[in-house]
Structures are given as structure tokens and as C-alpha cells.
C-alpha positions in Angstrom: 102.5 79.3 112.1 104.4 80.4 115.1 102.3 79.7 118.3 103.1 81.5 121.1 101.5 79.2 123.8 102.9 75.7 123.1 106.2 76.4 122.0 107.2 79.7 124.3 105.6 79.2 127.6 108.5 77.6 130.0 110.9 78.0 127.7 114.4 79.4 128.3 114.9 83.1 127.9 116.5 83.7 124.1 115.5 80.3 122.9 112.8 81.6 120.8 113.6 85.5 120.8 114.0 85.6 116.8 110.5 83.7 116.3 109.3 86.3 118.8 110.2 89.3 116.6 107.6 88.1 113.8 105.1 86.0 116.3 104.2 89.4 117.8 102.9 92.5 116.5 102.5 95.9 117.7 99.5 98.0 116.6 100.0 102.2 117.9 98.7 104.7 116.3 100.4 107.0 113.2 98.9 110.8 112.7 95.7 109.4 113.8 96.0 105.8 112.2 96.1 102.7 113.6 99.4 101.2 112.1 100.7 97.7 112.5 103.7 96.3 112.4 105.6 93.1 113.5 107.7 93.3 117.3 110.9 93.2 115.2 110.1 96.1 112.5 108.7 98.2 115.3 110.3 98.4 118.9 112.1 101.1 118.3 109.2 103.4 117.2 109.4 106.7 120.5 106.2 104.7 122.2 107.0 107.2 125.1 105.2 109.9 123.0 102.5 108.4 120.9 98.5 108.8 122.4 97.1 106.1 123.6 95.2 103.1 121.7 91.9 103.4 123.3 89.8 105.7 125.6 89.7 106.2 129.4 86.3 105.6 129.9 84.4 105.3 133.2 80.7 103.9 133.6 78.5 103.5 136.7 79.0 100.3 138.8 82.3 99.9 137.3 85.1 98.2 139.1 87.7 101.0 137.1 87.9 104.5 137.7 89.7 106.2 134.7 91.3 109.6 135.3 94.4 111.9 133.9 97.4 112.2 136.2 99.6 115.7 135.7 103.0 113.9 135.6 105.9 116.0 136.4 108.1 113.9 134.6 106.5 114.5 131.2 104.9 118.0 132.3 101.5 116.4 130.9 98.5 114.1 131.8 98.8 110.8 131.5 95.6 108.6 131.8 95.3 105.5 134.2 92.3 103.6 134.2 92.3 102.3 137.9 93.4 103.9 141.4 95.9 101.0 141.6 97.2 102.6 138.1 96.9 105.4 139.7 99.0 104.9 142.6 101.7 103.4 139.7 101.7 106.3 137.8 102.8 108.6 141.0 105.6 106.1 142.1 107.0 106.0 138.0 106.8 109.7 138.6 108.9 110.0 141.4 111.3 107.2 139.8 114.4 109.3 138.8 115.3 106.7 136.4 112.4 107.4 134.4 112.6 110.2 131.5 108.7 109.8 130.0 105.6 107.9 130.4 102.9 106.6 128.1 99.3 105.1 128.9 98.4 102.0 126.6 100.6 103.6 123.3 99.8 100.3 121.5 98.6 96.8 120.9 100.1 94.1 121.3 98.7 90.7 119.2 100.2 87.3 119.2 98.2 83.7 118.7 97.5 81.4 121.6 97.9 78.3 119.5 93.9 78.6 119.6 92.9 81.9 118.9 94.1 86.0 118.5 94.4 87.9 121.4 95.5 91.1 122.3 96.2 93.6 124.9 97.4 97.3 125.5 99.5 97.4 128.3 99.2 99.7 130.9 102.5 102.3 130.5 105.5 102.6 128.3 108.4 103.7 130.2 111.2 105.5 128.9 115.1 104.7 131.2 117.3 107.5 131.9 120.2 105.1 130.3 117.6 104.7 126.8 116.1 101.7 127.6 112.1 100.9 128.1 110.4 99.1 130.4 106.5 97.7 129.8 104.5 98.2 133.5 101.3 96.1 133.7 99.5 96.8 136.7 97.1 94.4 138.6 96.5 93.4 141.9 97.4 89.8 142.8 94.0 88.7 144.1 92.3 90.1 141.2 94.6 87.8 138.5 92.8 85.6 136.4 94.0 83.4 134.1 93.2 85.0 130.9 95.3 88.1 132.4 98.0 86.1 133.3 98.0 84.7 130.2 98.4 88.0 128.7 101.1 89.1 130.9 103.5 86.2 130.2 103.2 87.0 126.3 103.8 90.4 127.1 106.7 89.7 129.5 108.2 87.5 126.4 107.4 90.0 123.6 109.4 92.6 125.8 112.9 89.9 126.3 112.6 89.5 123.0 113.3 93.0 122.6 115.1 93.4 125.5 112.6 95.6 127.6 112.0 95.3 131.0 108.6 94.3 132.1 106.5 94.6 135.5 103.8 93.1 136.7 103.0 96.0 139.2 100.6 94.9 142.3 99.3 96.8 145.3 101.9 98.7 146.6 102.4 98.6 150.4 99.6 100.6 152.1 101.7 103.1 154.2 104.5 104.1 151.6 101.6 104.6 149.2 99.9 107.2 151.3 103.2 109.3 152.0 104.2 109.7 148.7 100.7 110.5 147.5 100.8 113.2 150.0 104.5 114.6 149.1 102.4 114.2 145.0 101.3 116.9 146.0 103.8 119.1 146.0 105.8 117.4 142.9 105.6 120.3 141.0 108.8 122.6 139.9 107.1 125.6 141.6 107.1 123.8 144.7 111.3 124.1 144.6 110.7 127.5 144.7 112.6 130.1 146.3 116.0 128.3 145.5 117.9 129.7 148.6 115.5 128.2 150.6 115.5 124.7 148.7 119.3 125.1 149.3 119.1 126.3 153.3 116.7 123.4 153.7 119.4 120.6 152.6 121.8 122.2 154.5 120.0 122.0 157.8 118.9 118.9 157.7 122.5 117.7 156.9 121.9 116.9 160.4 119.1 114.7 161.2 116.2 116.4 163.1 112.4 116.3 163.4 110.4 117.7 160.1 108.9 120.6 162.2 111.9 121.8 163.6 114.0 122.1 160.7 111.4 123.6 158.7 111.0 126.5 161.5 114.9 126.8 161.7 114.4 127.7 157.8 111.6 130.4 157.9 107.9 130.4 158.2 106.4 127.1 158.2 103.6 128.2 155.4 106.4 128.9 153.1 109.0 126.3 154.3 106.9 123.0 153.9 105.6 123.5 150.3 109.6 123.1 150.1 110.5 120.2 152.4 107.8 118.2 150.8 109.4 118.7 147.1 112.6 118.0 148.4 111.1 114.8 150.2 109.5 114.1 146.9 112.7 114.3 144.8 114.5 112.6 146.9 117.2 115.1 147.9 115.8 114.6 151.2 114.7 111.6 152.9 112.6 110.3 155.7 111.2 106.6 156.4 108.3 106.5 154.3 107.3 102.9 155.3 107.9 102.7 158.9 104.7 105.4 159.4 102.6 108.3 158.2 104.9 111.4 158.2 103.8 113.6 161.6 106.1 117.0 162.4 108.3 114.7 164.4 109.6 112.7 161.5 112.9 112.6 161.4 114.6 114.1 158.1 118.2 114.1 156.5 119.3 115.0 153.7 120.2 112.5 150.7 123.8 110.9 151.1 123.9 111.7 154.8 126.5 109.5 156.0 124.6 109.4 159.6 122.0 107.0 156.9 124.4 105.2 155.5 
């Protein structure tokens, strides 16, 4: 028998990629059905739209607190078991190199060299260029060994493949905040009225205080709704790491050569 743990762990990428493709299987669910198949019969399966293969549950005194994410990208919920998977979930959102996003869409099982294990990771993510990329998400002072354990498997199963895979911590605290608030406003409506999504980048083609631009644009009430989509899609930009956003931060618009 193939065993994942003596023969894979330390070993150089692509040495054992073809024993990978039948040491690991993937166990997702078919119209309902819990199917399972070996790495190598089923990578390619759309993971990106399949339901997830096990509840979001919550339960008092629990460390976790599951919820379901509206996710812009996909124009659906997507569930996250955590606020740190939470926080992951907004920031693949915003990525505009991800197409779709799936919580947990399978199992994956693999031998220790002792016993069976398992584990769902946390999202399936679909590249703009076709590719995938497995995101795990835990913080670093929480890792224990059996998880860590679980993620290098995973991390293998995926170059075997040739996915990407992240092991996604706490992201920093300030960034995190800002683009929770511009989350807000990630919605297609938010674009809305075009001419003033398009007067907007053309203002701020010269870099000036978020409060000023937005009253050179119209009323503020309508304005910001906009500036804050535009911040959130990235064809604006401010320094969302240096400080919580205040009406003084300064804005520009994307591929300003002032920010270059």
C-alpha cells in the first residue's frame, strides 16, 4: 500500500506525483450521493459548483461561527464556518483572478501509514486562466499537528494535480477592516448610475482626498455608494494598509502613473 506519510513527507515535488493520483481519493457529492473516486479519475470534476460535503453548523460555546457569505463573484452564498473564513471568503471575492468559489465541495482521504484520515478543505477556487487553487484557512497559533498534518497531504494531493494550495492565516488587522467595509458595497447595483462610475475615474485621475472628489461628482449620499464599488473592484485605489479610510484618504484611479 501507498503510504502517504513515510514515503511523501520531504520529498521532492513530482517524485511521487503518479503514486499520488491513486494514494488519494476524493469523495463530493453526485445528485445528492456521496461519490468517490481516486485524485487521478477525478480532479477535473467542476468542484467550483458542487454543494458542499457537510453542514455549517453552529452550537453554543463553540470556538466556530458558521454563516453564508452573498459572494458577488458567484452571485450566491457561500458558507464559511469561522470569521477568519469569513474574512477569506471577502478577500477571494474581491480577487479578480477568481471566476467561482466553493465551501468544502469534497473529501479528501489518504492513509497516514497508521490509519485513514480525511478532511474537507475549506474552498475550491476556480482561476480566471482555468486553473484551481485549494484555500485552507487557519490561524497560525491555533495549528496543531493533526491539522498540519492534514494540510501537507492536502498541499501534495493538489501538486500532484497541479492546483495551487494556501494555507490562509489571519490577515493583517487594518487591510481586513477596509475591505470589509468597501464588502459592503460589492454589489453590481452599487456601480450604478454608469456616468457617474465613469465621472468618478475621471476625477480622481488626479489624486485627491475621498471627500472632495466625491463632492466634485454630485451629492455625497449618492456618490459614495459608488466610490466605494470602485474602491472595491479595484478601478480605484487608496492605501488600504497604511490606515482606516477617513474622507481625507487620498484616491486615484487604477493605472495612475502618479502610483506607479
Amino acid at each position: 500500500m501507498y503510504r502517504y506519510a513515510r514515503d511523501v513527507v520531504g520529498a521532492p515535488v513530482g517524485v511521487f506525483e503518479g503514486a499520488a493520483l491513486a494514494a488519494f481519493d476524493l469523495a463530493f457529492s453526485v445528485n445528492d450521493t456521496l461519490v468517490r473516486r481516486s485524485l487521478g479519475s477525478s480532479w477535473d470534476m467542476p468542484f467550483e459548483a458542487m454543494d458542499p460535503v457537510r453542514e455549517f453548523s453552529w452550537h453554543k460555546d463553540s470556538r466556530g461561527f458558521a454563516g453564508w457569505y452573498y459572494s458577488s463573484t458567484m452571485r450566491d452564498h457561500v458558507g464559511y464556518e469561522s470569521w477568519l473564513e469569513r474574512d477569506r471568503l471577502i478577500l477571494l471575492d474581491r480577487d479578480p483572478h477568481v471566476v467561482a468559489i466553493a465551501s468544502q465541495p469534497f473529501w479528501l482521504h489518504w492513509h497516514d501509514g497508521t490509519r485513514k484520515r480525511r478532511h474537507a478543505p475549506d474552498y475550491f477556487v476556480r482561476l480566471s486562466d482555468g486553473g484551481a487553487r485549494i484555500v485552507d484557512v487557519r490561524a497560525e497559533d491555533e495549528m496543531d499537528e493533526a491539522t498540519q498534518e492534514a494540510f501537507d497531504a492536502t498541499g501534495h494531493a493538489c501538486r500532484a494535480v497541479g492546483w495551487e494550495f494556501e494555507w490562509a492565516g489571519r490577515p493583517e488587522s487594518v487591510f481586513m477592516a477596509n475591505v470589509r467595509w468597501l464588502s459592503r458595497y460589492r454589489r453590481a447595483r452599487c456601480a450604478r448610475p454608469v456616468p457617474m462610475a465613469d465621472r468618478l475615474l475621471e476625477v480622481f485621475r488626479e489624486p485627491m482626498g475621498l471627500w472632495d472628489g466625491a463632492g466634485l461628482v454630485g451629492d455625497r449620499l449618492q456618490v459614495l455608494p459608488v466610490l466605494f464599488h470602485l474602491l472595491w473592484s479595484g478601478a480605484l485605489k487608496t492605501d488600504l494598509a497604511g490606515g482606516l479610510m477617513e474622507t481625507d484618504s487620498l484616491v486615484w484611479t487604477e493605472g495612475n502613473a502618479w502610483a506607479a
